[in-house]
N, C-alpha and C positions, 0 to 999 in steps of 0.2 A: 154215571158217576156223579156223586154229590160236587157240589163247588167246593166245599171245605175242602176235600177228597184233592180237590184239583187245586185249591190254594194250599195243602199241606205239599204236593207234590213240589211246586213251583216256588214254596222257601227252602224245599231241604235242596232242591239244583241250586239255587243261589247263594243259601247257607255255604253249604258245603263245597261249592269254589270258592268260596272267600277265607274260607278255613284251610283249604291246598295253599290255595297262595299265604294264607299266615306261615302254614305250615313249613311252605318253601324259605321264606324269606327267614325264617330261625332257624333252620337250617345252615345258609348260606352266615348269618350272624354268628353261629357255635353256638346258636340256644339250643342245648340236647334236651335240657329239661321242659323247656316250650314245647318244640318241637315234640316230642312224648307226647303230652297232653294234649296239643289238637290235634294228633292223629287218635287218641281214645275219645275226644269230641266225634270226631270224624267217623270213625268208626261205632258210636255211639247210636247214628241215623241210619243203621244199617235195621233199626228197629219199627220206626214211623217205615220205613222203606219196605218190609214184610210185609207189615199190615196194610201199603197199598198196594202191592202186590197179591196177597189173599184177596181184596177186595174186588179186583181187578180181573182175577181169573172168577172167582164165583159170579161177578154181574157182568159177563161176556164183554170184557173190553178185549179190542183189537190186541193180535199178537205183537204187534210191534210196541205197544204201551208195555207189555209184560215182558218184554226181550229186554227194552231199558229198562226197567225197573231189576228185570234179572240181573242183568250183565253188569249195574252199576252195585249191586247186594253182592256179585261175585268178588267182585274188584275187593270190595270192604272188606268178605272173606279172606282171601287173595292178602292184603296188605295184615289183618289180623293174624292170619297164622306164619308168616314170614319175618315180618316185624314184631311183631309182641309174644309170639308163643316162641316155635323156634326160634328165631335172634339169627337167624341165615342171611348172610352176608352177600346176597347173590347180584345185588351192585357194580359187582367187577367183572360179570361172565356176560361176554357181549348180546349172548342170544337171549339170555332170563332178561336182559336189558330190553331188549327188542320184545319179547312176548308181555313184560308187564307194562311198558309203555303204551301199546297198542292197546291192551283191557284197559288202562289208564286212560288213554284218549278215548276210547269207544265209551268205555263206563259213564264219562263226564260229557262227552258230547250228547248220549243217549239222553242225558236229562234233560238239556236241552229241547228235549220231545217233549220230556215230562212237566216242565214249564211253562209250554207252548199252548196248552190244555188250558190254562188259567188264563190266558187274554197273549192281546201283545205286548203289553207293559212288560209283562212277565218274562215273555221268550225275550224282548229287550234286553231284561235286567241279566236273565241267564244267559245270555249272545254277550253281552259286555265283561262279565265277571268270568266268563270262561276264554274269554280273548284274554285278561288280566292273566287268569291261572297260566295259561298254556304259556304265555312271553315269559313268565314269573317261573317256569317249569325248564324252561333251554335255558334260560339266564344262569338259574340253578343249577343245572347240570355241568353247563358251561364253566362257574365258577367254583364249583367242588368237585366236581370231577365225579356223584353220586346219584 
């Protein structure tokens, strides 16, 4: 795997908790229209996220680099066709709650893997901005009840 390869992997984990916890916290404010748009940011690196995926499976990387990279393109999936397509409310149904938080956690832990590749700076920066999201994510819940 190139470095670029691995320094592209290690900004879109950090990007994209930084963008959850935006995401959360306009939420938690009533920004519905914020809130929109950095989930289609967010959803946007579902694309850089393919293409190290394909790159991944074609130059034999380890299954567990292609598991996160899978699980975390699912998630994005996953939040795409619930949130933006259908418009399904499934929020209030205790077990959808429990099944997407779990791809939620797993998805964004997983990068953490995907970080790690790039030095220790990296898995740092991704180990601290996902300790951010995750507090930023029960806060959220906590206070909206969503």
């Amino acid at each position: 795997m190139t470095e670029s390869a691995k320094l592209l992997g290690a900004i879109i984990a950090v990007v994209d908790n930084l963008l959850v916890t935006a995401l959360l916290w306009a939420r938690v404010l009533g920004w519905r229209g914020v809130e929109h748009w950095l989930g289609l940011i967010l959803i946007a690196s579902t694309v850089p996220l393919a293409y190290l995926l394909t790159s991944a499976l074609g130059n034999g990387r380890s299954v567990i680099y292609a598991a996160w990279l899978g699980l975390m393109i699912l998630y994005l999936l996953v939040e795409l066709v619930l949130d933006y397509i259908l418009k399904f409310d499934f929020r209030q149904t205790r077990w959808m709650v429990i099944v997407y938080v779990t791809l939620f956690f797993g998805a964004t832990g997983g990068m953490i893997g995907v970080a790690s590749r790039a030095g220790r700076l990296w898995a740092i920066l991704a180990v601290a901005s996902w300790i951010v999201m995750a507090g930023t994510a029960f806060y959220q819940r906590w206070k909206t009840g969503m």
